[in-house]
MIMARVO-318177 format. One record per residue (C-alpha): x, y, z; residue number from 0; residue in one letter. Coordinates in nm, 3 decimals, padded with zeros to 5 digits, always signed. Example, Ala and Ser with C-alpha at 12.3 -4.5 7.8 and 13.67 -1.06 7.14 Angstrom:
REM MIMARVO-318177
[[+01.230, -00.450, +00.780], 0, 'A'] [[+01.367, -00.106, +00.714], 1, 'S'] 
//
This chain:
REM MIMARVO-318177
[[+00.000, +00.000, +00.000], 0, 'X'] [[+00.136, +00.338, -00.077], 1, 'X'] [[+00.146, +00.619, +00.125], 2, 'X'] [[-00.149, +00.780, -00.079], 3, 'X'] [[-00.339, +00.465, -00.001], 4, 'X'] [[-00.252, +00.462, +00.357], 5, 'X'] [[-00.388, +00.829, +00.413], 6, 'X'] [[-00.692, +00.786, +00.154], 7, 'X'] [[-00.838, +00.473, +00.284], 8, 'X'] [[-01.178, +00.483, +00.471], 9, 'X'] [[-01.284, +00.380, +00.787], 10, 'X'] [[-01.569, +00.142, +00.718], 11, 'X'] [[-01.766, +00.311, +01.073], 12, 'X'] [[-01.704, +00.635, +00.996], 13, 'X'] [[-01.594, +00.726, +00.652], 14, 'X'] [[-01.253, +00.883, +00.878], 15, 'X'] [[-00.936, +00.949, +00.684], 16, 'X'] [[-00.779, +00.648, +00.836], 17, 'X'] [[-00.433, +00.474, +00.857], 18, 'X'] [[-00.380, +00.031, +00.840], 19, 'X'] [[-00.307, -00.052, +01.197], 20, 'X'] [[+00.049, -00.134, +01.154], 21, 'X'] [[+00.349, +00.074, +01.262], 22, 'X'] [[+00.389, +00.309, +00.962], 23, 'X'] [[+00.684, +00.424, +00.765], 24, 'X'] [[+00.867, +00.753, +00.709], 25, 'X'] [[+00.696, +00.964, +00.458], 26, 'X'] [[+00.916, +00.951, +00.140], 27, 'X'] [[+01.133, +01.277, +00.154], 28, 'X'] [[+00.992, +01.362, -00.210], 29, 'X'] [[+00.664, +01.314, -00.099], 30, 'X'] [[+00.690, +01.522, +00.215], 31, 'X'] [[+00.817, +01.807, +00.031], 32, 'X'] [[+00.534, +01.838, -00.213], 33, 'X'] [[+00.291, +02.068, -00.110], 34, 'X'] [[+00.392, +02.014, +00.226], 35, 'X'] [[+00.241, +02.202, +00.563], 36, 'X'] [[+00.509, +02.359, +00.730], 37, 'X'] [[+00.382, +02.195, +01.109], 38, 'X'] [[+00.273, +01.861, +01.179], 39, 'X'] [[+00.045, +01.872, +01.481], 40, 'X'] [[+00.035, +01.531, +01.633], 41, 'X'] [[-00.226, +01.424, +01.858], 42, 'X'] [[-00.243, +01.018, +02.044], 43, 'X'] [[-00.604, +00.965, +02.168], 44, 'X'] [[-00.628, +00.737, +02.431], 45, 'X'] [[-00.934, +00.788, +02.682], 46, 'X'] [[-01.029, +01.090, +02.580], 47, 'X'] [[-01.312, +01.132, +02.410], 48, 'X'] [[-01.456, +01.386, +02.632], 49, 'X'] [[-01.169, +01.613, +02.555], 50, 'X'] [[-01.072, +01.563, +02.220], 51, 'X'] [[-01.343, +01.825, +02.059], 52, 'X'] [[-01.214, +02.067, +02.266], 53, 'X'] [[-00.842, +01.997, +02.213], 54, 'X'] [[-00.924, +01.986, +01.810], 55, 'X'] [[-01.099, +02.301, +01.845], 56, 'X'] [[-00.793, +02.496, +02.022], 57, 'X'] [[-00.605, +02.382, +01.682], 58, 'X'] [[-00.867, +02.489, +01.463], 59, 'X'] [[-00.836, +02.873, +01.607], 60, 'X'] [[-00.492, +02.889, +01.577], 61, 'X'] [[-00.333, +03.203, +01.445], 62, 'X'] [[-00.082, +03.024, +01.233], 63, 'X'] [[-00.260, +02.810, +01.014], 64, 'X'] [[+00.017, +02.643, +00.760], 65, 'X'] [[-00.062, +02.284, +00.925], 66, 'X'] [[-00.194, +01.969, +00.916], 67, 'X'] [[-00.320, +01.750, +01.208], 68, 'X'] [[-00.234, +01.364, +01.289], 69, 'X'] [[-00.452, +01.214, +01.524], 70, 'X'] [[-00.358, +00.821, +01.633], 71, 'X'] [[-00.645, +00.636, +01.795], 72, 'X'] [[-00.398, +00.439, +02.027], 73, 'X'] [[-00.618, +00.167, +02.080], 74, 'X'] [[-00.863, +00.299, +02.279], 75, 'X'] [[-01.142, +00.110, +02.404], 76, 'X'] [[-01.413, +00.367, +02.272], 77, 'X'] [[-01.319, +00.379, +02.017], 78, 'X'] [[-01.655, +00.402, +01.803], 79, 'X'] [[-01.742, +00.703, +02.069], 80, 'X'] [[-01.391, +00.865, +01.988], 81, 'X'] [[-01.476, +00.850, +01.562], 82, 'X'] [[-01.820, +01.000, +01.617], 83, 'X'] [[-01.672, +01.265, +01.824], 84, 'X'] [[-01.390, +01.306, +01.576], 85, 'X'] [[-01.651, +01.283, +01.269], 86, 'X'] [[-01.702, +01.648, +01.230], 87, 'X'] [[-01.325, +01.720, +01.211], 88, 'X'] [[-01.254, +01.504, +00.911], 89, 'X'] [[-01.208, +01.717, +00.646], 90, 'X'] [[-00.950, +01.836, +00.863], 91, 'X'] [[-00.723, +01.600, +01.032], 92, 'X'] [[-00.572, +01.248, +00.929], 93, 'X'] [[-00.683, +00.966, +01.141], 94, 'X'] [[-00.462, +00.696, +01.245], 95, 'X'] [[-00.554, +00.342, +01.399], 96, 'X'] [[-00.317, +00.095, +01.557], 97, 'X'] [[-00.275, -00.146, +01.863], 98, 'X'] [[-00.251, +00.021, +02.179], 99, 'X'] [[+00.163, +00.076, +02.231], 100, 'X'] [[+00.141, +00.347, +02.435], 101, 'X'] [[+00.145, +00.744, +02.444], 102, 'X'] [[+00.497, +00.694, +02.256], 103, 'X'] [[+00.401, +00.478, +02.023], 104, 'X'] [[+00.094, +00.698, +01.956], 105, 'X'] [[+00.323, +00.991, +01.847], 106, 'X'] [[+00.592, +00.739, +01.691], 107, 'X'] [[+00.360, +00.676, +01.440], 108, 'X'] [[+00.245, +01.020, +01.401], 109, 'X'] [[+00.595, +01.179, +01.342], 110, 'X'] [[+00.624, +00.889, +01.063], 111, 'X'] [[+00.342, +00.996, +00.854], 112, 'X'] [[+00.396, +01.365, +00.975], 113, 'X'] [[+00.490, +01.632, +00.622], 114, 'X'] [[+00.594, +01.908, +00.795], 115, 'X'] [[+00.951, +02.033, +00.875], 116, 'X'] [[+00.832, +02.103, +01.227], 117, 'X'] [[+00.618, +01.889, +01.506], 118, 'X'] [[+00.376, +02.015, +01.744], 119, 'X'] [[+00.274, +01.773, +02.043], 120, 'X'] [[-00.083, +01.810, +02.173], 121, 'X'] [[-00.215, +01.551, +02.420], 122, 'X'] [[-00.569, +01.477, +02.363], 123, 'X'] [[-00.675, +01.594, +02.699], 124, 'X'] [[-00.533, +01.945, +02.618], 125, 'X'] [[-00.573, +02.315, +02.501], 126, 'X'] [[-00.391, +02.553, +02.285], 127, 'X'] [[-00.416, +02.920, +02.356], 128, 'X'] [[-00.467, +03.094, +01.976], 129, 'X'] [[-00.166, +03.227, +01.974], 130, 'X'] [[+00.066, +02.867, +02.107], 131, 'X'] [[+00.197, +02.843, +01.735], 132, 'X'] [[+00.262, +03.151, +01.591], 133, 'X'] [[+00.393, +03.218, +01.958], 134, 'X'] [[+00.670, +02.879, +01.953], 135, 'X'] [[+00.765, +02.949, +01.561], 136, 'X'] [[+00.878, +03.278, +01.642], 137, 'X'] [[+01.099, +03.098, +01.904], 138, 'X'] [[+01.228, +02.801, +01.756], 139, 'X'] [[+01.249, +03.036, +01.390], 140, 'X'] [[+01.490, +03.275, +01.573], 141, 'X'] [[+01.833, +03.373, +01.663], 142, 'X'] [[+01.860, +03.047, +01.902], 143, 'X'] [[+01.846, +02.846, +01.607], 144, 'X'] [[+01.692, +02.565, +01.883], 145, 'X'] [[+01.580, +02.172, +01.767], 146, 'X'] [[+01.276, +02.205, +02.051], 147, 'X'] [[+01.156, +02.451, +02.243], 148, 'X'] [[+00.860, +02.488, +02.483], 149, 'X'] [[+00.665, +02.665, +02.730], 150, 'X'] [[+00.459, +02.732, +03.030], 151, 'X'] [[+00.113, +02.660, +03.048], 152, 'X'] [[-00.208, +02.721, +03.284], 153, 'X'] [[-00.306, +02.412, +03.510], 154, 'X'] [[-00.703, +02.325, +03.498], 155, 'X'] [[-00.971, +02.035, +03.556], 156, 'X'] [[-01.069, +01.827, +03.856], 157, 'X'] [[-00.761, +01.796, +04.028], 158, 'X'] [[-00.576, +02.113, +03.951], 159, 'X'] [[-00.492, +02.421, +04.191], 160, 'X'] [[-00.706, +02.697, +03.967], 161, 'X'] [[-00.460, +02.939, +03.834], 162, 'X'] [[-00.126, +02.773, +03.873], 163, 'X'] [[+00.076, +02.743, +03.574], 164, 'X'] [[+00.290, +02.438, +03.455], 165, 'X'] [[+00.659, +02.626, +03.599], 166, 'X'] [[+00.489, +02.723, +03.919], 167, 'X'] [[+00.549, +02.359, +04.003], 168, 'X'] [[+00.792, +02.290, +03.741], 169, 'X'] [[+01.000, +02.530, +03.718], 170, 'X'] [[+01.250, +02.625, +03.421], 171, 'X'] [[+01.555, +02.809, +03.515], 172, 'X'] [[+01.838, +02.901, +03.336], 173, 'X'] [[+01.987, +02.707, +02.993], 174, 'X'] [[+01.768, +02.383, +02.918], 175, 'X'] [[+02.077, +02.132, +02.885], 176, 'X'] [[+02.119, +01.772, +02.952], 177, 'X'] [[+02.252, +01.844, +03.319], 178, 'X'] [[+01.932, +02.113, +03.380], 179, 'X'] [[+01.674, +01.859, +03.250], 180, 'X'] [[+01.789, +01.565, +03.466], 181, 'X'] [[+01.791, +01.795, +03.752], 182, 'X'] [[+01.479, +01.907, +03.696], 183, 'X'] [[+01.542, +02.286, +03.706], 184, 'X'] [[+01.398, +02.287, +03.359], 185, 'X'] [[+01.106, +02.107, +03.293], 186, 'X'] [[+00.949, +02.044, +02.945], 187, 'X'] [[+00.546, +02.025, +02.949], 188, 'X'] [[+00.468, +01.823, +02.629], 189, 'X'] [[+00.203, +01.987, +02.517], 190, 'X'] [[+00.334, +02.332, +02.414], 191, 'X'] [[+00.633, +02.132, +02.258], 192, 'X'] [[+00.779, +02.242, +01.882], 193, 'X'] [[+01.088, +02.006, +01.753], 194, 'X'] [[+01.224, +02.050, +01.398], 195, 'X'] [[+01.097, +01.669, +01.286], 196, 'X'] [[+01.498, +01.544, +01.159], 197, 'X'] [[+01.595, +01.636, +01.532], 198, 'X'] [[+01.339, +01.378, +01.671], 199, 'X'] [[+01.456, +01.116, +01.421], 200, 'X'] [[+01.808, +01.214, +01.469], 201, 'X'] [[+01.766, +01.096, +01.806], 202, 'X'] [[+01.576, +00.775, +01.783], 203, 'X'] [[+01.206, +00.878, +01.865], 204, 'X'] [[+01.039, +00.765, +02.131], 205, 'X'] [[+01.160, +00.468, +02.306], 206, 'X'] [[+00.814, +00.273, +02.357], 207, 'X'] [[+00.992, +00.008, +02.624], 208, 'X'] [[+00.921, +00.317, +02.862], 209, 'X'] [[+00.510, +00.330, +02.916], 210, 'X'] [[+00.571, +00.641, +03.136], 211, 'X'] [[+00.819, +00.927, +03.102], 212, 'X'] [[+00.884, +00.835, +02.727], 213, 'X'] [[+00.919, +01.212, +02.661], 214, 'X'] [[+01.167, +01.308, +02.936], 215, 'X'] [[+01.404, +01.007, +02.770], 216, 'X'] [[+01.380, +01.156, +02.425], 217, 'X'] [[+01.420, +01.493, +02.586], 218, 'X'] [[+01.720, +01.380, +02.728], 219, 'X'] [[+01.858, +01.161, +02.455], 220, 'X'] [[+01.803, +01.523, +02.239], 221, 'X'] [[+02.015, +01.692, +02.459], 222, 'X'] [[+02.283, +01.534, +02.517], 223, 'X'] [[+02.364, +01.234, +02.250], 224, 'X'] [[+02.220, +01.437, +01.968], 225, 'X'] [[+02.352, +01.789, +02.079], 226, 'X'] [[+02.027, +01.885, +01.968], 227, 'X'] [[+01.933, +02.278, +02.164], 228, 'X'] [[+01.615, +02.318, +02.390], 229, 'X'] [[+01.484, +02.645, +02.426], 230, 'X'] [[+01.182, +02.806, +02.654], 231, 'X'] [[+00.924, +03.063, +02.690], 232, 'X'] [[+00.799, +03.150, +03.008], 233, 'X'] [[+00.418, +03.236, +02.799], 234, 'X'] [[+00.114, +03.060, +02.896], 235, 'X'] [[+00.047, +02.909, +02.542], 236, 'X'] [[-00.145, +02.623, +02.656], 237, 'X'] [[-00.459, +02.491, +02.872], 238, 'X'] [[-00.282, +02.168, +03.065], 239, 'X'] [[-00.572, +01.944, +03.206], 240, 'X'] [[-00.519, +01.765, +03.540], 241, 'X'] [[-00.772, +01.483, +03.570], 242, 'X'] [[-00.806, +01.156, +03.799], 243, 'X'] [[-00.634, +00.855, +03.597], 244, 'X'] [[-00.379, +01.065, +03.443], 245, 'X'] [[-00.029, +01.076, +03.468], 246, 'X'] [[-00.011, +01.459, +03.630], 247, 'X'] [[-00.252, +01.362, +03.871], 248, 'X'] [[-00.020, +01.075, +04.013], 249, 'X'] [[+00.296, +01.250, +04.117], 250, 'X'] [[+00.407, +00.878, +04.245], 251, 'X'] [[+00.357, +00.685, +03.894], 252, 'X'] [[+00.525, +00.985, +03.764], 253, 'X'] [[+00.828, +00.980, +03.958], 254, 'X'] [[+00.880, +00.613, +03.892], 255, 'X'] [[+00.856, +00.668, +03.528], 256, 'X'] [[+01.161, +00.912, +03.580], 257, 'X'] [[+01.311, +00.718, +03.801], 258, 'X'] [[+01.354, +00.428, +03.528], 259, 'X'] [[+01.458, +00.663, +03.261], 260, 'X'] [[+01.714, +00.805, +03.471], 261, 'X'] [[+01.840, +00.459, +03.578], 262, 'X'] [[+01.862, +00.381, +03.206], 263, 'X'] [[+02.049, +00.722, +03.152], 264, 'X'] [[+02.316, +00.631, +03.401], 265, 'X'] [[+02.417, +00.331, +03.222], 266, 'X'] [[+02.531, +00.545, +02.921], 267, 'X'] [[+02.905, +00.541, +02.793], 268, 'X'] [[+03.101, +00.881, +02.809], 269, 'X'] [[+02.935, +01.078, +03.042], 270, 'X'] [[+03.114, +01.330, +03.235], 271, 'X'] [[+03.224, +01.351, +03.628], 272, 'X'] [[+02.902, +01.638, +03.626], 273, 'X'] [[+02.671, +01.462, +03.433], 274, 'X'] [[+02.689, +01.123, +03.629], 275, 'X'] [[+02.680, +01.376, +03.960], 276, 'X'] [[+02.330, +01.490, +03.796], 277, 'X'] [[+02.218, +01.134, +03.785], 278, 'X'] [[+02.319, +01.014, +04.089], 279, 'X'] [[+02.189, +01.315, +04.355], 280, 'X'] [[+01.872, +01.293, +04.123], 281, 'X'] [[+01.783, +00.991, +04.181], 282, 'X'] [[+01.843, +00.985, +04.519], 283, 'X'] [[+01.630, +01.285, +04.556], 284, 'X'] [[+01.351, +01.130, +04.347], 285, 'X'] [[+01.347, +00.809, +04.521], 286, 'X'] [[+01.303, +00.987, +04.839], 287, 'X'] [[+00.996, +01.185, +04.723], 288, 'X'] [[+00.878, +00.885, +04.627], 289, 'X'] [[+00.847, +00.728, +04.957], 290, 'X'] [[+00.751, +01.060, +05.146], 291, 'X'] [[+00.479, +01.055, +04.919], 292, 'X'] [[+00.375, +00.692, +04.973], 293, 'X'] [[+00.409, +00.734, +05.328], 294, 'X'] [[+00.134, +01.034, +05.329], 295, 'X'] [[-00.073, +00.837, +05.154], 296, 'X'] [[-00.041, +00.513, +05.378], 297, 'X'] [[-00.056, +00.738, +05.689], 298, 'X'] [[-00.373, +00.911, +05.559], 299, 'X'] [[-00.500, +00.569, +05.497], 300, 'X'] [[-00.458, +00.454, +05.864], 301, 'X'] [[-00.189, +00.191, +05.735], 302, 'X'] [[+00.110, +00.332, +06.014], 303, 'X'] [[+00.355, +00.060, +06.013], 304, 'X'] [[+00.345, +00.136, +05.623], 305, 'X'] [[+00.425, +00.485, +05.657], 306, 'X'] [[+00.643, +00.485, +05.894], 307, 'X'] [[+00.820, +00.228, +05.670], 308, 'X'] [[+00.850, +00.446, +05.381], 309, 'X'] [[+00.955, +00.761, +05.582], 310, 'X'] [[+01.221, +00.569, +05.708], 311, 'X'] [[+01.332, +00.478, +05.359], 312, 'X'] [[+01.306, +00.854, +05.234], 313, 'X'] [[+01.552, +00.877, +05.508], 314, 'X'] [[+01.804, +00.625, +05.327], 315, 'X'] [[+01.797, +00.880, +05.073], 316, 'X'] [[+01.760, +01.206, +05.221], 317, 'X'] [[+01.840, +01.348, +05.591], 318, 'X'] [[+01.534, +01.548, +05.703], 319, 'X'] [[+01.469, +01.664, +06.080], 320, 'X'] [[+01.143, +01.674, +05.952], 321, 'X'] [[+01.088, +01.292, +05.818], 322, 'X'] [[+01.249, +01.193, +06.232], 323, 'X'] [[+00.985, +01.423, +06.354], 324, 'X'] [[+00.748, +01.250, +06.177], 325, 'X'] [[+00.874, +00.907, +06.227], 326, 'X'] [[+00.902, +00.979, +06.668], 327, 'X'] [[+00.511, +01.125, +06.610], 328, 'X'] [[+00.391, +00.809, +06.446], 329, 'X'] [[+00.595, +00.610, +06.704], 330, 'X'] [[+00.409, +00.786, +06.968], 331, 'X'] [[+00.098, +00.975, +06.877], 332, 'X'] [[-00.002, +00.799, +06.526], 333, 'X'] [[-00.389, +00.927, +06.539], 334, 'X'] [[-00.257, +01.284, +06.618], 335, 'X'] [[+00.018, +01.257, +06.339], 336, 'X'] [[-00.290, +01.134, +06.066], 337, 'X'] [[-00.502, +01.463, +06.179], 338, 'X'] [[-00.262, +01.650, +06.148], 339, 'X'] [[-00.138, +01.505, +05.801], 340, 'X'] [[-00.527, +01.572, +05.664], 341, 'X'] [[-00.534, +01.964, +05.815], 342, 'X'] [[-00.223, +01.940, +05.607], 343, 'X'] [[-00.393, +01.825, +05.267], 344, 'X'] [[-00.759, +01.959, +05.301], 345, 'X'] 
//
């Protein structure tokens, strides 16, 4: 089947621009020249079908309108709901179907068939402000002469503190480099991502063995085995939704999905005396948020011997006068300790 055929063929539900459900090839460079947008937006839909008008919409009103838009139906499970949702969109995007692999292998197969020189990342859960692409072209377009850049955003839905903004709680500071990212003081929200499209090749894609934190890798990987350049805006360009079941709504799953990118990071050859430093005092650090935070939740559960087992692993990893206060509480006044815990999070 050719690539025309691919994009052309009909879903037999629907009548949506649809792709077979195999992994797809690169478009042919020849091909992806002619007549070619200058911005792929790619979209993976998974769960989201009570987002995914909006999140179309916000692409629709863009300022900047030399585009086209992939969306890959990653296997979700409603997925008839998901077409009829998408149905009055289909003049306008290309719709891609394939076994569920994951939020990676969702945009792997959207960068493949992607045309333009430059990618834009929109989860399906999302929002674009109008002016998120004509605002991140200008960027990635100028003197920096960046691979990727990205930018702040404004936190919303169920479980989000109204008004905060993606670099209130993950902050970007200074140069986005290899060493900054796996420290954390710069942060890369995927949604208000722009990448030139060889850059993200150039470094391998996504790795889909990672089912969390598959972006942070490549982010990395960009950095520093590609020597691609990250840049940042500090603009709100984007609507970020935080909503039970997903990944920014369990700082814990999170974590652990950096935690076993960074543990494959350390394992690579040639990195410096600094860089390995990053890694190491990272992880540490993660692994003790990590059990702080599963000790809240076991001590707001009632389940003490729990918590006061995973406080006293943060403690492997981190001396805190606070986590032995906590720990000679628990020992002595647990009921007191929980009340005081859920003052604390109310």
């Amino acid at each position: 089947m050719s690539d025309d055929e691919r994009l052309d063929s009909r879903s037999p539900s629907t009548g949506l621009n649809t792709a077979v459900e195999r992994e797809a090839p690169p478009v042919a460079e020849a091909a992806r020249r002619a007549g070619a947008p200058v911005v792929s937006v790619v979209i993976p839909a998974y769960g989201v079908v009570s987002f995914i008008r909006e999140a179309l919409e916000s692409v629709l009103a863009q300022t900047f309108r030399d585009y086209e838009v992939i969306v890959v139906n990653d296997g979700s499970p409603d997925a008839r709901d998901l077409e009829q949702e998408l149905e009055p969109f289909r003049e306008h995007i290309v719709y891609v179907r394939q076994d569920n692999r994951g939020a990676g292998g969702a945009r792997n197969s959207g960068l493949r068939l992607a045309r333009g020189s430059l990618v834009a990342f929109l989860d399906g859960d999302d929002a674009w402000l109008p002016n998120h692409l004509e605002a991140q072209l200008a960027l990635i377009r100028g003197d920096g002469g960046y691979d990727l850049v990205y930018a702040n955003g404004v936190n919303f839905g169920e479980r989000a503190l109204g008004g905060t903004t993606c670099m209130d709680t993950n902050p970007s500071e200074g140069t986005a480099t290899f060493e900054s990212l796996v420290r954390g003081t710069c942060s890369v929200t995927m949604s208000t991502v722009v990448a030139r499209r060889e850059a993200l090749f150039r470094a391998g894609l996504f790795d889909e063995n990672f089912r969390n934190s598959q972006d942070f890798d490549l982010w990395l990987r960009l950095a520093r085995l590609s020597g691609a350049r990250v840049g940042y805006q500090r603009s709100v360009l984007i609507r970020r939704r935080v909503r039970e079941g997903s990944l920014a709504s369990d700082p814990i799953r999170s974590l652990e999905g950096e935690l076993e990118v960074l543990e494959a990071a350390r394992g690579w050859r040639d990195l410096s005396t600094v860089e390995r430093t990053a890694i190491e005092e990272t992880l540490g650090r993660r692994r003790a948020e990590v059990e702080v935070l599963r000790g809240k939740r076991s001590l707001l559960a009632g389940e003490f011997e729990l918590a006061a087992r995973a406080f006293r692993a943060a403690l492997a990893y981190r001396d805190s006068w606070k986590l032995r206060a906590v720990l000679i509480s628990l020992r002595f006044a647990p009921q007191l300790t929980q009340r005081m815990s859920r003052s604390r999070s109310a």
